[in-house]
C-alpha positions in Angstrom: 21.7 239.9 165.2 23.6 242.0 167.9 22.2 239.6 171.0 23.4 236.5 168.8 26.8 238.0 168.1 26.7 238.9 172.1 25.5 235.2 172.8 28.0 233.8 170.7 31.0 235.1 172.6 30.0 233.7 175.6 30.6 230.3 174.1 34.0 231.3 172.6 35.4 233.7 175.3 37.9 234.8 172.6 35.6 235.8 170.1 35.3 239.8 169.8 31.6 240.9 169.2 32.7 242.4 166.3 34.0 238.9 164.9 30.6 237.2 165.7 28.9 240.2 164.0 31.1 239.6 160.6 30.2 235.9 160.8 26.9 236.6 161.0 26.5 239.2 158.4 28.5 237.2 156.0 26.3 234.2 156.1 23.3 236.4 155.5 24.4 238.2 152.9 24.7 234.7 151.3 21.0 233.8 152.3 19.0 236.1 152.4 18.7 235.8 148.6 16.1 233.1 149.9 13.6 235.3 151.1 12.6 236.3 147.3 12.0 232.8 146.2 10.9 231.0 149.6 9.7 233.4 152.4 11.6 235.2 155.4 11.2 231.9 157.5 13.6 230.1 155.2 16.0 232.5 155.7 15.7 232.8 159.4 15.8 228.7 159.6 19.4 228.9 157.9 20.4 231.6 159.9 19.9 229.3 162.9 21.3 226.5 161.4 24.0 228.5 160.8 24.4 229.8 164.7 24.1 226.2 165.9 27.2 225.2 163.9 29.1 228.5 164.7 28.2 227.5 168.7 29.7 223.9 168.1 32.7 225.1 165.5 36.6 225.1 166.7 38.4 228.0 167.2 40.7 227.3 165.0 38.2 227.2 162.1 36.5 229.9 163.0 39.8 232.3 163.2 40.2 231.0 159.6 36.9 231.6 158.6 36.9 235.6 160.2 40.5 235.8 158.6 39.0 235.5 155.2 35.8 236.8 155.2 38.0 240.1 156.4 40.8 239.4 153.7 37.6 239.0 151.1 36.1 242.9 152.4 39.8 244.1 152.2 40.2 244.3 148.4 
């Protein structure tokens, strides 16, 4: 995950690694549930689902999205 947070910033230049990371780590906490019921691979196939989107996203909805994951963590 670190080398895909790492890669990820070099498509948005003003994305901290630690930003990517969260991204990342939210949308597996939310599959990985998956790997109980289907296998590893299904989990690793959303996950890079999930990467292609963030590479094509705007910045603008990305800066939302790490605003509330963040907000979500805070309380």
């Amino acid at each position: 995950m670190e080398e895909d947070a790492i890669r990820l910033t070099f498509v948005h230049p003003w994305m901290t690694v630690n930003d990517a990371k969260i991204l990342l780590h939210d949308y597996y906490m939310k599959v990985r549930s998956h790997k109980k019921y289907h296998g590893w691979k299904t989990v690793q196939t959303h996950m890079n689902m999930f990467y292609g989107h963030l590479q094509r996203d705007s910045e603008q909805n990305l800066r939302a999205r790490i605003d509330l994951i963040k907000s979500q963590n805070i309380k």
